[in-house]
mmCIF file of the N, C-alpha and C atoms, coordinates in Angstrom:
data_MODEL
# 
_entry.id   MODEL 
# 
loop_
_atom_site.group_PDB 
_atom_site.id 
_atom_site.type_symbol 
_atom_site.label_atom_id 
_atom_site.label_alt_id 
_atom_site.label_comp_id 
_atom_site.label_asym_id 
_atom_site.label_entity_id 
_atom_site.label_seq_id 
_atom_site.pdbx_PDB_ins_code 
_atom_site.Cartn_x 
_atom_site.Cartn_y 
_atom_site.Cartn_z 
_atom_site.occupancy 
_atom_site.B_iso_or_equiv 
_atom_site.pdbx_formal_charge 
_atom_site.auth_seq_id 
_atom_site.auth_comp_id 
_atom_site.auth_asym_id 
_atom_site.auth_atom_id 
_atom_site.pdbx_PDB_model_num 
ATOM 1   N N  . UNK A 1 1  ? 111.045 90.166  89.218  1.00 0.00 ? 1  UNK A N  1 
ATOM 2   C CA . UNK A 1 1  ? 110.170 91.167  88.669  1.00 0.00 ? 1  UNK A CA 1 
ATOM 3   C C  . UNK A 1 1  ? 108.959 90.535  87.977  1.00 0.00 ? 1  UNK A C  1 
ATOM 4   N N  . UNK A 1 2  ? 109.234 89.185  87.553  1.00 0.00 ? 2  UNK A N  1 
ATOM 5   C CA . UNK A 1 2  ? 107.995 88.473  86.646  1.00 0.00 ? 2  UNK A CA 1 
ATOM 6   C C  . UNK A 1 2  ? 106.695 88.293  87.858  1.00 0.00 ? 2  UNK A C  1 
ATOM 7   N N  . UNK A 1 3  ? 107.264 87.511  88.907  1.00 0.00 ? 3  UNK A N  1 
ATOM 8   C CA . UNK A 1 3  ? 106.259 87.564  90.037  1.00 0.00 ? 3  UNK A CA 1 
ATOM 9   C C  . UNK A 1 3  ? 105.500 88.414  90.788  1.00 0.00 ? 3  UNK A C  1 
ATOM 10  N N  . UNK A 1 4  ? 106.081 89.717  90.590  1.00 0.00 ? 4  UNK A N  1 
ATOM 11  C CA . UNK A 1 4  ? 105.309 91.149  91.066  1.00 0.00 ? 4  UNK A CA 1 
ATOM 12  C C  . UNK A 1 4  ? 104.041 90.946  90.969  1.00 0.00 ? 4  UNK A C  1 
ATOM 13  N N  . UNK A 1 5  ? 103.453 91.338  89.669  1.00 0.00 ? 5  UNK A N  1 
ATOM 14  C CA . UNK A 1 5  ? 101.616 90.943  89.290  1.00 0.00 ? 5  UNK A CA 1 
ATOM 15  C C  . UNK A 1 5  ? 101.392 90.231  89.768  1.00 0.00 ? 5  UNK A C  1 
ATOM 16  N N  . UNK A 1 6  ? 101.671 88.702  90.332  1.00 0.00 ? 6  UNK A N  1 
ATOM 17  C CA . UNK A 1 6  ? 100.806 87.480  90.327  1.00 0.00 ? 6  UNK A CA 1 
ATOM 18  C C  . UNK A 1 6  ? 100.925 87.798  92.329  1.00 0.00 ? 6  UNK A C  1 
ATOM 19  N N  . UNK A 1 7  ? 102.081 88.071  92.493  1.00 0.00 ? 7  UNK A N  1 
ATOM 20  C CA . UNK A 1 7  ? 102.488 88.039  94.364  1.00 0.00 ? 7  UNK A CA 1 
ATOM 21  C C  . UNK A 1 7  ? 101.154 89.179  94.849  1.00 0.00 ? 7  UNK A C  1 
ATOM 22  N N  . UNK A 1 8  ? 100.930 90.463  94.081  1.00 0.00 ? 8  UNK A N  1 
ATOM 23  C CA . UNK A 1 8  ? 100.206 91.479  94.474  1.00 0.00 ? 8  UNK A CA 1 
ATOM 24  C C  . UNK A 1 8  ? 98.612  91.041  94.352  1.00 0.00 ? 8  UNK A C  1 
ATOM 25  N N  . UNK A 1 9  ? 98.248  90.146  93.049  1.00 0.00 ? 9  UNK A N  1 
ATOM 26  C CA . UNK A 1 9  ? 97.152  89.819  92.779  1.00 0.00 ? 9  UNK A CA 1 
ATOM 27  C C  . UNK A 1 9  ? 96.460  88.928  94.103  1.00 0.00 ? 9  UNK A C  1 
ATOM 28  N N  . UNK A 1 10 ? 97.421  87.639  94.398  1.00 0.00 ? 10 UNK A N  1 
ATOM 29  C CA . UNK A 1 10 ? 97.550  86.868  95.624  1.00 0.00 ? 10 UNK A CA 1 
ATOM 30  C C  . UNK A 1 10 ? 96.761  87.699  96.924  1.00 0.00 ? 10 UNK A C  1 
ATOM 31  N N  . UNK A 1 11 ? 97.916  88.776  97.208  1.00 0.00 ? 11 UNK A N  1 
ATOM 32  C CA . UNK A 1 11 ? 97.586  89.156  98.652  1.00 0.00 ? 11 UNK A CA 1 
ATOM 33  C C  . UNK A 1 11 ? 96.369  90.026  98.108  1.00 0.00 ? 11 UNK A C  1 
ATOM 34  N N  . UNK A 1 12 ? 96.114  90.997  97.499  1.00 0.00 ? 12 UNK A N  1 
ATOM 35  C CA . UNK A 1 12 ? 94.937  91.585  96.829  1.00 0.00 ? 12 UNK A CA 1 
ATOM 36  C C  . UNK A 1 12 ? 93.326  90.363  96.953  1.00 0.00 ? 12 UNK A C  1 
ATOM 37  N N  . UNK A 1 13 ? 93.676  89.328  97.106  1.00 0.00 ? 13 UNK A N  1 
ATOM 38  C CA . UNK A 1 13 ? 92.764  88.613  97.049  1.00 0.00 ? 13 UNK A CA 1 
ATOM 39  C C  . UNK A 1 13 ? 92.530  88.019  98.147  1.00 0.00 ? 13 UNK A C  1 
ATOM 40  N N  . UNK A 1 14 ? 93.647  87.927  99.377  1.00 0.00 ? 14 UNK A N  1 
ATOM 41  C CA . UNK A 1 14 ? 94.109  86.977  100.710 1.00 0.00 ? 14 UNK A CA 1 
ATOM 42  C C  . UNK A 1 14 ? 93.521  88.782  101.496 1.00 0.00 ? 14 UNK A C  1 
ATOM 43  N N  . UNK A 1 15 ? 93.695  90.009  101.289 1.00 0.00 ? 15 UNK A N  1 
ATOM 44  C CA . UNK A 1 15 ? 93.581  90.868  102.273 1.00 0.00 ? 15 UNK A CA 1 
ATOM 45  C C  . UNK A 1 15 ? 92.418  91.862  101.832 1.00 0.00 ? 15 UNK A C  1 
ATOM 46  N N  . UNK A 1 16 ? 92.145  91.989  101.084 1.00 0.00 ? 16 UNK A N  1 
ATOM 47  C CA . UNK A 1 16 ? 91.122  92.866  99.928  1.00 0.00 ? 16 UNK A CA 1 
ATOM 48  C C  . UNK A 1 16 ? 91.667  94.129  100.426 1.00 0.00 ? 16 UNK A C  1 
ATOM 49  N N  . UNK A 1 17 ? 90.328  95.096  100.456 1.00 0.00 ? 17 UNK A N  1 
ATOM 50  C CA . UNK A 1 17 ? 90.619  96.394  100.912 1.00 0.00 ? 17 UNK A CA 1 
ATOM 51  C C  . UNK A 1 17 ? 91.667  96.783  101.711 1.00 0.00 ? 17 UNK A C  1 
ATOM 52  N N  . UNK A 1 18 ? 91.879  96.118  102.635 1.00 0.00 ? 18 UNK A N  1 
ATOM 53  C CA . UNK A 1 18 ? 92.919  96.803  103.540 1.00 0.00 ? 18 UNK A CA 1 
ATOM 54  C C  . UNK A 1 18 ? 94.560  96.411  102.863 1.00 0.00 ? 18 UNK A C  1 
ATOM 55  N N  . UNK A 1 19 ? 94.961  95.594  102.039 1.00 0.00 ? 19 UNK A N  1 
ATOM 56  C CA . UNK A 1 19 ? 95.923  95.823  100.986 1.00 0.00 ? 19 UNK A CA 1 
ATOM 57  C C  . UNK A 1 19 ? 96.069  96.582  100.103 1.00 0.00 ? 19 UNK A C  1 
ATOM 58  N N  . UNK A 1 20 ? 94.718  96.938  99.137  1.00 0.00 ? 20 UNK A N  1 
ATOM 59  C CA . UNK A 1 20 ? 94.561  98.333  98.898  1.00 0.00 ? 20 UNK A CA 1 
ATOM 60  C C  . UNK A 1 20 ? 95.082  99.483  99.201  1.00 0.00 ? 20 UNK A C  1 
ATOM 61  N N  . UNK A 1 21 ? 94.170  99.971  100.207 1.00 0.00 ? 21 UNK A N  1 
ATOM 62  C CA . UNK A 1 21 ? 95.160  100.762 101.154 1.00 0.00 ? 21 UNK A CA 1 
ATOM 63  C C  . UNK A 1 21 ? 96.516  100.993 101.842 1.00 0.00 ? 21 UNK A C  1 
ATOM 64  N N  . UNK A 1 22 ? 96.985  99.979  101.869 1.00 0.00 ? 22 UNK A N  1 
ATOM 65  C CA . UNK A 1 22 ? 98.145  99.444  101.911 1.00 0.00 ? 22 UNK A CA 1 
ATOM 66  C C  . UNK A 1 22 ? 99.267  100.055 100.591 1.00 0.00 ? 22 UNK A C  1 
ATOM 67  N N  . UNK A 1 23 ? 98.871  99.378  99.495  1.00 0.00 ? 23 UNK A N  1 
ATOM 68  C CA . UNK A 1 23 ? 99.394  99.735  98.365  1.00 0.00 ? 23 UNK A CA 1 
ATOM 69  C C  . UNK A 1 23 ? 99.220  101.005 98.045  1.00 0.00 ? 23 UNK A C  1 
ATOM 70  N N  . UNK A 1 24 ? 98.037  101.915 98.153  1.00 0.00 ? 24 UNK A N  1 
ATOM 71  C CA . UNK A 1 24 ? 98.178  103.505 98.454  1.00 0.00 ? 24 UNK A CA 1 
ATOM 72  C C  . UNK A 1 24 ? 99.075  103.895 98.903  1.00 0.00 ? 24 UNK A C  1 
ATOM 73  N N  . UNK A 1 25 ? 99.661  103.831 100.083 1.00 0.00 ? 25 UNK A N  1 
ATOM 74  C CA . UNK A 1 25 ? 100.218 104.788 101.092 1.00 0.00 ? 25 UNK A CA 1 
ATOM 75  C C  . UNK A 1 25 ? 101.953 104.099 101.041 1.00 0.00 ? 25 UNK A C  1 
ATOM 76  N N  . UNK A 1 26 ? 102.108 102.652 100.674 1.00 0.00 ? 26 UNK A N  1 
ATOM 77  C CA . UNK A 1 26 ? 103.263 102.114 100.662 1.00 0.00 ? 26 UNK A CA 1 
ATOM 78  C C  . UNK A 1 26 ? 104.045 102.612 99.148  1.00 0.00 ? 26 UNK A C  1 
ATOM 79  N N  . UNK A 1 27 ? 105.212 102.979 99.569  1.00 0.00 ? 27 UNK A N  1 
ATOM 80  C CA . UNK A 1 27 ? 105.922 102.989 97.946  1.00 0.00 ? 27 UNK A CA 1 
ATOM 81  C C  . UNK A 1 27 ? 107.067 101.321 97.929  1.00 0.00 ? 27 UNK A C  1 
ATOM 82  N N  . UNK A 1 28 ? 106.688 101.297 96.040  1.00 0.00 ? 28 UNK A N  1 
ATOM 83  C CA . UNK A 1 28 ? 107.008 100.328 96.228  1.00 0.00 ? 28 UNK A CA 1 
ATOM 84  C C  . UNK A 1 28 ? 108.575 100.465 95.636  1.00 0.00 ? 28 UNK A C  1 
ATOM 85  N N  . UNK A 1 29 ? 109.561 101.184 95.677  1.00 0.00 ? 29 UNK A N  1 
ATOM 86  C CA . UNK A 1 29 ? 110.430 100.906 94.974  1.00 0.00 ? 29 UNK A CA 1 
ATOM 87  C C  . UNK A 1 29 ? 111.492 101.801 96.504  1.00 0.00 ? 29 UNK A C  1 
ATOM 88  N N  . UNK A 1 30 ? 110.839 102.850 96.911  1.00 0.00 ? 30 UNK A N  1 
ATOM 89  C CA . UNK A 1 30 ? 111.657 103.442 97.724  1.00 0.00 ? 30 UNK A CA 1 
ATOM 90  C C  . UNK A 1 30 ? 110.809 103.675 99.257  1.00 0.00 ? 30 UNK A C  1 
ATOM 91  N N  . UNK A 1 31 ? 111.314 102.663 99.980  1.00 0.00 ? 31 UNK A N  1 
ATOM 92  C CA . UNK A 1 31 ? 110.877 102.718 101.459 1.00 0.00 ? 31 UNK A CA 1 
ATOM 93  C C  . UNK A 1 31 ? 110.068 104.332 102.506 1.00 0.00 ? 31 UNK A C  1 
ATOM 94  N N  . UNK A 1 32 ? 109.247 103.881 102.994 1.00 0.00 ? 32 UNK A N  1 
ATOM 95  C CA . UNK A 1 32 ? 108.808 105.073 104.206 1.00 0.00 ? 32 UNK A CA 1 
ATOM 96  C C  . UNK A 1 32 ? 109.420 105.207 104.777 1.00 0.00 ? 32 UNK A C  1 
ATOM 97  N N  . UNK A 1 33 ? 109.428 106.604 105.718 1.00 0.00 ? 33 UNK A N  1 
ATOM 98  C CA . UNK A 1 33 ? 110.567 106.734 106.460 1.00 0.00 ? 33 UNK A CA 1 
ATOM 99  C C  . UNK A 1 33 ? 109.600 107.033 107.644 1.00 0.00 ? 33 UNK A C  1 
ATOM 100 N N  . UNK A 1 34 ? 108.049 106.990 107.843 1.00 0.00 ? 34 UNK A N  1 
ATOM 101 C CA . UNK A 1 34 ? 107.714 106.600 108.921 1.00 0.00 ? 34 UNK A CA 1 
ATOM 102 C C  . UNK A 1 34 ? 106.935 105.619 109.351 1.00 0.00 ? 34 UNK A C  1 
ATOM 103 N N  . UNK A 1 35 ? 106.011 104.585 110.006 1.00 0.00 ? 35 UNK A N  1 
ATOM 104 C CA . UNK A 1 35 ? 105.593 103.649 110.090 1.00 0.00 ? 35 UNK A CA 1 
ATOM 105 C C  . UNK A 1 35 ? 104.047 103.713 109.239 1.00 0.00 ? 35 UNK A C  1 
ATOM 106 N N  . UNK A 1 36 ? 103.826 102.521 108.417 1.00 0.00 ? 36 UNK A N  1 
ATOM 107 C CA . UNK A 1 36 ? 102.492 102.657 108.093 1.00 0.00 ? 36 UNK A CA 1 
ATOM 108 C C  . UNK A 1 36 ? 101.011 102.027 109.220 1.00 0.00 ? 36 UNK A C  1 
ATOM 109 N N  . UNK A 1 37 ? 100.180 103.102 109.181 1.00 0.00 ? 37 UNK A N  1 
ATOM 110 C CA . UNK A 1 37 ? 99.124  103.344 110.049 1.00 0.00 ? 37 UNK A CA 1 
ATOM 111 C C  . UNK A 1 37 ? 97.997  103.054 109.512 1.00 0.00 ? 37 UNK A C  1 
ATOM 112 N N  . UNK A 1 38 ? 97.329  101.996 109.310 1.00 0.00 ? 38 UNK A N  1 
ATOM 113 C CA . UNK A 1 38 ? 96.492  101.370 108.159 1.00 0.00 ? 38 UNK A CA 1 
ATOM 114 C C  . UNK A 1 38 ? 95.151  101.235 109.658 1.00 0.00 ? 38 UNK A C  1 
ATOM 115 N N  . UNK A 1 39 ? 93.760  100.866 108.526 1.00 0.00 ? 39 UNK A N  1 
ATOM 116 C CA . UNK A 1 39 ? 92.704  100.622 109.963 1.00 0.00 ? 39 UNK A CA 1 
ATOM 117 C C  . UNK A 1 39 ? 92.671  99.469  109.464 1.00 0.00 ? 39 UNK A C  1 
ATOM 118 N N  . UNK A 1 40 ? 93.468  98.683  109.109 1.00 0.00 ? 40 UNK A N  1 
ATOM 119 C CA . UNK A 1 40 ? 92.907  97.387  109.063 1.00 0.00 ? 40 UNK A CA 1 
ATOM 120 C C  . UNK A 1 40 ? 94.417  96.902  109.799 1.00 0.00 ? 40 UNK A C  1 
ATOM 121 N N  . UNK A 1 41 ? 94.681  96.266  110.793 1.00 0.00 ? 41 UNK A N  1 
ATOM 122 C CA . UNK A 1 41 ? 95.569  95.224  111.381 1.00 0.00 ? 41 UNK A CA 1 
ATOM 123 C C  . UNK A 1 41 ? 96.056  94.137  111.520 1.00 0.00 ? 41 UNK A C  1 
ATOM 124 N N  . UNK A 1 42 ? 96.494  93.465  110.809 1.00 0.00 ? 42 UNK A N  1 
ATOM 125 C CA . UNK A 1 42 ? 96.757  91.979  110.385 1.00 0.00 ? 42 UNK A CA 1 
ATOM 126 C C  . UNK A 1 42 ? 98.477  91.489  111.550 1.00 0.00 ? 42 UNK A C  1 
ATOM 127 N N  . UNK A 1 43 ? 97.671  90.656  112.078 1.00 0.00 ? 43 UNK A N  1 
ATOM 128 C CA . UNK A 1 43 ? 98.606  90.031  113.344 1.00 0.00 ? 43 UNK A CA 1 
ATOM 129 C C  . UNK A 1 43 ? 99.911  89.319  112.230 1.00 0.00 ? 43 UNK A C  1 
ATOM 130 N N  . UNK A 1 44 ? 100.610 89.407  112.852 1.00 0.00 ? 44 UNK A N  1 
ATOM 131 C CA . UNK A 1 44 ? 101.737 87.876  111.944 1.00 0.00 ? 44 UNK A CA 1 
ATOM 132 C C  . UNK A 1 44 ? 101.457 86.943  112.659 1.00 0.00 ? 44 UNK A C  1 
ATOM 133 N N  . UNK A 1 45 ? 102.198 85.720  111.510 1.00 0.00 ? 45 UNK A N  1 
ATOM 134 C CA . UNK A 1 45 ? 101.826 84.356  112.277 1.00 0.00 ? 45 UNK A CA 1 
ATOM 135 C C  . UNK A 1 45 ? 103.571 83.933  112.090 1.00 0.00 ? 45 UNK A C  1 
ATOM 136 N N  . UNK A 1 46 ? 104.055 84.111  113.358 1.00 0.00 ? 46 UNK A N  1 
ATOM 137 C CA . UNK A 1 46 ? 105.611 84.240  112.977 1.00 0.00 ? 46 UNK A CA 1 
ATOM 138 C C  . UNK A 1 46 ? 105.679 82.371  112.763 1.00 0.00 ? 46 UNK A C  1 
ATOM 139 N N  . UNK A 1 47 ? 105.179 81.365  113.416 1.00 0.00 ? 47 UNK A N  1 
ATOM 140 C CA . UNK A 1 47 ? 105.458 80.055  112.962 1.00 0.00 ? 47 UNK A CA 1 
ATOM 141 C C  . UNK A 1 47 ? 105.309 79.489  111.540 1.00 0.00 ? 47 UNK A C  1 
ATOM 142 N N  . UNK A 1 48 ? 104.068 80.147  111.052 1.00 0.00 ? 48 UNK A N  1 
ATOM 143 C CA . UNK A 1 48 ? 103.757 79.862  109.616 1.00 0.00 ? 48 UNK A CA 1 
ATOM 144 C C  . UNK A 1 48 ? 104.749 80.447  108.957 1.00 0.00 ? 48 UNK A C  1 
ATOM 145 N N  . UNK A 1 49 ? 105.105 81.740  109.253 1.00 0.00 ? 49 UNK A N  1 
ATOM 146 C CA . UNK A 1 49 ? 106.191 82.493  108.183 1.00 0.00 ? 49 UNK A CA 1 
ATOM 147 C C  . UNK A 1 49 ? 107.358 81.789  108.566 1.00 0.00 ? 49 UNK A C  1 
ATOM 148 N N  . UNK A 1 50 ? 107.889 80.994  109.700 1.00 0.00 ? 50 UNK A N  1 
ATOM 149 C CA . UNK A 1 50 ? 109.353 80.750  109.311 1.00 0.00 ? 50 UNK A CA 1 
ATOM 150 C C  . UNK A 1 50 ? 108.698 79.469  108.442 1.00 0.00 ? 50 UNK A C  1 
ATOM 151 N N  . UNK A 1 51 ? 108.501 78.224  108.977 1.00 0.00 ? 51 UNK A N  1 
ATOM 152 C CA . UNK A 1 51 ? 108.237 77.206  108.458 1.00 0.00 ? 51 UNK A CA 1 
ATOM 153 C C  . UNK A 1 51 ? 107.954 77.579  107.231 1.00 0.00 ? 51 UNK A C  1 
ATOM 154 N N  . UNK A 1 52 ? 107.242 78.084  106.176 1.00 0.00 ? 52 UNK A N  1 
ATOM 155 C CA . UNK A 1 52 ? 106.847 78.346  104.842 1.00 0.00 ? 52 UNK A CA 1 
ATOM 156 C C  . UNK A 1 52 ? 108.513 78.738  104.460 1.00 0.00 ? 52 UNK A C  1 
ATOM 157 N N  . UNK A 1 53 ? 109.054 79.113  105.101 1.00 0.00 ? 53 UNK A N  1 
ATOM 158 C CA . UNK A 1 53 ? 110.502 80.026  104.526 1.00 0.00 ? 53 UNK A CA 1 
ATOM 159 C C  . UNK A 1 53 ? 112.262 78.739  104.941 1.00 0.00 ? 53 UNK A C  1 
ATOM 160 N N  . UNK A 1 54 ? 111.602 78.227  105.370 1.00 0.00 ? 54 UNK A N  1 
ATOM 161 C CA . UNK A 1 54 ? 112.526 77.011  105.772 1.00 0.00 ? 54 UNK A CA 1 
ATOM 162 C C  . UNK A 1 54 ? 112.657 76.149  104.449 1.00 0.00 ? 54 UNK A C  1 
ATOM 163 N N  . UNK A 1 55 ? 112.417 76.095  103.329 1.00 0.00 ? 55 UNK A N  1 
ATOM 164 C CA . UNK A 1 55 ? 113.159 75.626  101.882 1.00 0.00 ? 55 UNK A CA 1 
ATOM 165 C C  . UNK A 1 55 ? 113.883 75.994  101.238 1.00 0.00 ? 55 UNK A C  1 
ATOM 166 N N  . UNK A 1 56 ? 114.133 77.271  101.606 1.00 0.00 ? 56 UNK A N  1 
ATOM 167 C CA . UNK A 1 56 ? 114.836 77.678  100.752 1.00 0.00 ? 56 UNK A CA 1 
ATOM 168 C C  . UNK A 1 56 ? 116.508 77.643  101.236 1.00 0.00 ? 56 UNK A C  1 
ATOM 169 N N  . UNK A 1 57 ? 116.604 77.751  102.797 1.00 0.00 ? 57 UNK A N  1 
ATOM 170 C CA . UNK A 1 57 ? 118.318 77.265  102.773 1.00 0.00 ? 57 UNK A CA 1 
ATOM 171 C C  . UNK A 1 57 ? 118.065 75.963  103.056 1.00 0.00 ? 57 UNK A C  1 
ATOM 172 N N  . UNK A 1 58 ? 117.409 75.246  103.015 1.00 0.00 ? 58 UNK A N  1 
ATOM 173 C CA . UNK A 1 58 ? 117.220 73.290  102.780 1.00 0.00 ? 58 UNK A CA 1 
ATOM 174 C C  . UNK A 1 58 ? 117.574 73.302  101.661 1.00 0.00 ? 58 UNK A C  1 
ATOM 175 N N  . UNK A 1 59 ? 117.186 73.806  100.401 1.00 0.00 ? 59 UNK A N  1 
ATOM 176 C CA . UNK A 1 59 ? 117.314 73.399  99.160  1.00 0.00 ? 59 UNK A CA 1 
ATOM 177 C C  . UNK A 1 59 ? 118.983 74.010  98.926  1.00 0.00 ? 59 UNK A C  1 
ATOM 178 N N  . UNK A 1 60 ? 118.934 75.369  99.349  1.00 0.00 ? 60 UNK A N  1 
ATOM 179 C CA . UNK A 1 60 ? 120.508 76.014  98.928  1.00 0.00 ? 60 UNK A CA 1 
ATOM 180 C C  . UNK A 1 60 ? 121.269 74.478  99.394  1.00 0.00 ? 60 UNK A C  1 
ATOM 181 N N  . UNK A 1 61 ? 121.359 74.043  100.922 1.00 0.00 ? 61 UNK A N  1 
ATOM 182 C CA . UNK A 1 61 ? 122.130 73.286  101.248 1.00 0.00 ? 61 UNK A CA 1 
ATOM 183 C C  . UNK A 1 61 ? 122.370 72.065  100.404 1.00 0.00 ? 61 UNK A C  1 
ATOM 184 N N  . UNK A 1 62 ? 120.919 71.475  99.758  1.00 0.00 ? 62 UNK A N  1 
ATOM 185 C CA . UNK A 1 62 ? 120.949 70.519  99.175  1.00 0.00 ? 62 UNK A CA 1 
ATOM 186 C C  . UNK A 1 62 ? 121.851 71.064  97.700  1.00 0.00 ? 62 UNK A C  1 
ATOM 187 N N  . UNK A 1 63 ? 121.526 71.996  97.103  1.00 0.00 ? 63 UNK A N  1 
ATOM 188 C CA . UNK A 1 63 ? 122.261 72.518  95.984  1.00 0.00 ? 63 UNK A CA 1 
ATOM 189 C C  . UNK A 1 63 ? 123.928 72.978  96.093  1.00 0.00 ? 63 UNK A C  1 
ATOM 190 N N  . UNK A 1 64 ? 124.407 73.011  97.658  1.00 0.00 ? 64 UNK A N  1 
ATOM 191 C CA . UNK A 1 64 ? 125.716 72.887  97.204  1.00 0.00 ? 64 UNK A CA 1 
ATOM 192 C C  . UNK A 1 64 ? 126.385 71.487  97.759  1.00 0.00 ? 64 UNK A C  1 
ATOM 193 N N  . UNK A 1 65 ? 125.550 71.189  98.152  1.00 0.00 ? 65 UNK A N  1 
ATOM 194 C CA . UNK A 1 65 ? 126.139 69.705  98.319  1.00 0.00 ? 65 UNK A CA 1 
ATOM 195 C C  . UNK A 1 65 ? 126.737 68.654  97.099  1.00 0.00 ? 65 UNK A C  1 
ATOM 196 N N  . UNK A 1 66 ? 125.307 69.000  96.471  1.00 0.00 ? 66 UNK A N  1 
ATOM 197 C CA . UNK A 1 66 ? 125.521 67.692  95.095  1.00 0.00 ? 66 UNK A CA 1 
ATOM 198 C C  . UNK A 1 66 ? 126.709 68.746  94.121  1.00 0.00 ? 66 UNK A C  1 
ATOM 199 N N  . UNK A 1 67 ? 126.895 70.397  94.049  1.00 0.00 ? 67 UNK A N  1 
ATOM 200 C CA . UNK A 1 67 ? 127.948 71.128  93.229  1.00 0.00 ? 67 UNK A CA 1 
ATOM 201 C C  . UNK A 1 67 ? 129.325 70.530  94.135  1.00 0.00 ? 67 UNK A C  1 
ATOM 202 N N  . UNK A 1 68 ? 129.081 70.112  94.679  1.00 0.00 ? 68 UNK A N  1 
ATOM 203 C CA . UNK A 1 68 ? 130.415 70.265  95.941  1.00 0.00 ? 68 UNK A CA 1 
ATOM 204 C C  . UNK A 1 68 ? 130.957 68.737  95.657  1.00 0.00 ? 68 UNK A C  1 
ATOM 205 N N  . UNK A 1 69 ? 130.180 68.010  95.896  1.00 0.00 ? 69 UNK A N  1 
ATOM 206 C CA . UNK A 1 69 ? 130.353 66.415  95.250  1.00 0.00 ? 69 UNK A CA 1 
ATOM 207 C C  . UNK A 1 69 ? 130.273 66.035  94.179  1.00 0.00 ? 69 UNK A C  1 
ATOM 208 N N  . UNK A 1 70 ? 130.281 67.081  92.990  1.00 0.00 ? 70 UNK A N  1 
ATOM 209 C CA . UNK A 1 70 ? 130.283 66.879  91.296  1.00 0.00 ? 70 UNK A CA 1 
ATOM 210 C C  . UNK A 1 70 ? 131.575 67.682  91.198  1.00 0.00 ? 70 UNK A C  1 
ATOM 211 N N  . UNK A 1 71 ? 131.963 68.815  91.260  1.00 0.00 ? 71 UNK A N  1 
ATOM 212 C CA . UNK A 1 71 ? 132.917 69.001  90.863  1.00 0.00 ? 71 UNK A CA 1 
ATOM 213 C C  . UNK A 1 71 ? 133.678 69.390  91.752  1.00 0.00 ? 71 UNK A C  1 
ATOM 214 N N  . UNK A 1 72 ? 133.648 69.471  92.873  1.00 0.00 ? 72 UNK A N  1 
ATOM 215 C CA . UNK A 1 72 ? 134.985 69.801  93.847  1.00 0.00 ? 72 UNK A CA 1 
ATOM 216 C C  . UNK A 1 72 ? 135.676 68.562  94.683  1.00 0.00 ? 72 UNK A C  1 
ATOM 217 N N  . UNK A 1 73 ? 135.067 67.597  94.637  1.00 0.00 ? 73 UNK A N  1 
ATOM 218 C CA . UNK A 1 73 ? 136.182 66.210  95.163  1.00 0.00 ? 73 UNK A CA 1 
ATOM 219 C C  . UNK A 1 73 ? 136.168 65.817  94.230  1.00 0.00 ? 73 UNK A C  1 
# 
């Protein structure tokens, strides 16, 4: 919840207006139940998004390794 402001400020600054709009029409606590239809279109970059997201079970792994070799053998 601390990162909310700073994550929104980010893309607010990476997408301008068309995040805006975005944030209009999106709720943020309870999902749409039909697709959002924005005029601005932003492709994914599915390689960048896994790779950027690939630390975090590297690190889990690394974090139960060394719990696993401190106190369970």
């Amino acid at each position: 919840m601390l990162l909310i402001p700073y994550e929104e400020n980010f893309l607010e600054q990476k997408f301008g207006n068309g995040y805006k709009e975005y944030v209009e029409q999106a709720g943020r606590i309870t999902p749409r139940m039909k697709p959002y239809r924005g005029s601005v279109q932003v492709l994914p970059h599915y390689r960048a998004d896994i790779l950027g997201e690939i630390y975090a079970p590297v690190v889990l792994a690394v974090l139960f390794a060394v719990i696993y070799l401190l106190f369970v053998r």
